[in-house]
ZALO-171122 format. One record per residue (C-alpha): x, y, z; residue number from 0. Coordinates in pm, whole numbers, plus 50000, padded with zeros to 5 digits. Layout:
! ZALO-171122
- X	Y	Z	NUM
...
! end
This chain:
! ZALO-171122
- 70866	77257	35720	0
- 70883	76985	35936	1
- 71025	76749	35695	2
- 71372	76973	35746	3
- 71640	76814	35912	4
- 71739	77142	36082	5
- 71404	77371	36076	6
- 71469	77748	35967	7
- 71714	77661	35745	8
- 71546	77679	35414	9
- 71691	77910	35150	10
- 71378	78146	34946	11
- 71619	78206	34684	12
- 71651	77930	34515	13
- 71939	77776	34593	14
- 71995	77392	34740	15
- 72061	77317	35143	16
- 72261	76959	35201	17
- 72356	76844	35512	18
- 72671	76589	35625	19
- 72557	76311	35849	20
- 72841	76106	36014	21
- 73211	76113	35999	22
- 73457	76405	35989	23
- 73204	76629	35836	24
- 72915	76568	36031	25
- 72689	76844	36160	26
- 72847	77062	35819	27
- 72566	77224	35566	28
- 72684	77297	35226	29
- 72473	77579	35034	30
- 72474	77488	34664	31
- 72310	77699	34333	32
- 72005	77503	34242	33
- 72113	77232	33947	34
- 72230	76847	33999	35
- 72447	76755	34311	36
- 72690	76516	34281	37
- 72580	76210	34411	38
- 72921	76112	34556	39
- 73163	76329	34783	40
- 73492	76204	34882	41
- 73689	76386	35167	42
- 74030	76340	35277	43
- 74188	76373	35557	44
- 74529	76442	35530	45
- 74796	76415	35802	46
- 75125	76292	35939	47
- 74958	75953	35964	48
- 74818	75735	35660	49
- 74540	75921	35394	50
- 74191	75853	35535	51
- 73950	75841	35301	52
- 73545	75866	35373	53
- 73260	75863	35105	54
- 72899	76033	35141	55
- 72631	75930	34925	56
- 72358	76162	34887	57
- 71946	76129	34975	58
- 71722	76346	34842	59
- 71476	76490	35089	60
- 71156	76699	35033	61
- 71203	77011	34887	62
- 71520	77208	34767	63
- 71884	76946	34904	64
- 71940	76644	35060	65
- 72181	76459	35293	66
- 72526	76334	35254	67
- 72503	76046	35436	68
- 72848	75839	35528	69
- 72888	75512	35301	70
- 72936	75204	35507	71
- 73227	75023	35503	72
! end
């Protein structure tokens, strides 16, 4: 299983792992039913100050998930 990001992680019964790399949400592992991921997420941070918006795009890795990786820009 060394193609997991974080080893020991992987779910037997079927459902999807995805992990949040960069930004606000980084470090965070969502556990999803097995089916088609949305290849976007948008979070928002809301506060006193201005909205602050960040997108993650999604990579597929081996097996069952994938990473939300922070768009650029």
């Amino acid at each position: 299983m060394a193609d997991r990001p974080f080893p020991g992680t992987e779910l037997d019964d079927g459902r999807d792992v995805y992990w949040f790399v960069g930004g606000p949400l980084d470090g965070r592992v969502q556990i999803r039913s097995a089916g088609v991921a949305p290849a976007t997420v948008c979070h928002v941070h809301l506060h006193d100050g201005p909205k602050i918006v960040h997108q993650y795009d999604l990579h597929e890795v081996a097996g069952h998930g994938g990473e939300y990786r922070l768009r650029d820009g």
